[in-house]
FIDO-725525 format. One record per residue (C-alpha): y, x, z negated. Coordinates in steps of 0.5 Angstrom, whole numbers, plus 500, padded with zeros to 3 digits. Example, Ala and Ser with C-alpha at 12.3 -4.5 7.8 and 13.67 -1.06 7.14 Angstrom:
491525484
498527486
END
This chain:
588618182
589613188
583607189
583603196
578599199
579594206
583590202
586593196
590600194
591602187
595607186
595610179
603614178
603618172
609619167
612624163
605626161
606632166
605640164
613640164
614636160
610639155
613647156
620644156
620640149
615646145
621652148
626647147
623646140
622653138
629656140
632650136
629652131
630659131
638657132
637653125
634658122
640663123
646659122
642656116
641665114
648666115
650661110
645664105
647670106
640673107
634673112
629668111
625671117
626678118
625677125
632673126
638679122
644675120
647680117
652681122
653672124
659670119
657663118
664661121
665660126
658663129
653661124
656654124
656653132
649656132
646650126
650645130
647648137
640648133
641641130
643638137
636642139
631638135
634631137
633633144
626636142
625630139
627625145
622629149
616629145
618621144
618620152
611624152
608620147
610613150
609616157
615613160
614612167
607611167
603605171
600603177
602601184
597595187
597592194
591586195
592584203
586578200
591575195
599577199
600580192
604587190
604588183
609594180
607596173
610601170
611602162
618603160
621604152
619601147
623594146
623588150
623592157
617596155
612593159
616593167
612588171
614586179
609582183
612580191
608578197
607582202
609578208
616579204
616587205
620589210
618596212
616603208
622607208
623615206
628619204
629626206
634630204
633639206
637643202
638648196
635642192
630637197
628630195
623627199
622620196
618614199
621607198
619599201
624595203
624587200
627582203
632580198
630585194
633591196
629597196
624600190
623607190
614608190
615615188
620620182
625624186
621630182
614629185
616635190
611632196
611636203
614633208
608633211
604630204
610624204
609623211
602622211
602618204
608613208
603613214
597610211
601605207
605602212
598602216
595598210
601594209
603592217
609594217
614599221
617606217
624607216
626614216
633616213
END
């Protein structure tokens, strides 16, 4: 959800919050779960869920390599379900021609950093840069060249924007801005 008026354009950047994310944390959950179950089976020497036989796993090697794999699981699992809850990521991008000012916000992890504020003027941005790469594994990203900044990404390497779409998008905001557009 993006807002612009004659003078002001916010555009709203979501987070770890995706579909994805949710997918990857629930199977990544469950299977891990699944392998603990069987590597702790293994060690009892009984089912605990008929749908998981370990009669045939010793407990070593495989029953332990399946607990530590099922182990392992859970701590990424629960890496993930954290970055959805905190919604890393997420945060807003605002350019206000009345007032000069562009401000950056985006929500980081929890500490010192968590909250990530950048404001820059906008008679220091040099130009709108995208970075387009064809390939196997694509990547079309949109950058904006700061004088003694560098460059600072606008939007994820994930977001699968069309050639078409981030064009589009680097025209219209280099429109708004009155800057020229870099392509690399």
């Amino acid at each position: 959800m993006n807002w612009r008026s004659e003078h002001i354009w916010i555009e709203l950047i979501t987070g770890s919050r995706k579909t994805s994310n949710f997918c990857w944390a629930c199977s990544l959950f469950f299977s891990s779960l699944g392998f603990l179950v069987v590597g702790t089976s293994s060690y009892l020497g009984k089912n605990l869920i008929s749908v998981f036989p370990s009669q045939q796993i010793l407990f070593f090697p495989q029953g332990i390599v399946m607990s530590f794999y099922g182990i392992a699981g859970l701590f990424i699992s629960s890496y993930l379900w954290c970055t959805i809850s905190w919604n890393v990521g997420s945060g807003y991008d605002r350019f206000d021609r009345k007032e000069g000012i562009m401000s950056l916000f985006r929500w980081g992890f929890p500490g010192i950093n968590r909250r990530i504020f950048l404001r820059f003027f906008l008679k220091d941005i040099q130009s709108i840069r995208m970075e387009m790469r064809e390939g196997p594994f694509p990547r079309r990203v949109l950058y904006m060249e700061i004088r003694g900044q560098g460059a600072i990404p606008l939007t994820r390497t994930d977001e699968n924007l069309t050639p078409r779409e981030i064009e589009k998008k680097a025209a219209e905001l280099a429109y708004f801005l009155r800057v020229p557009i870099e392509v690399f």
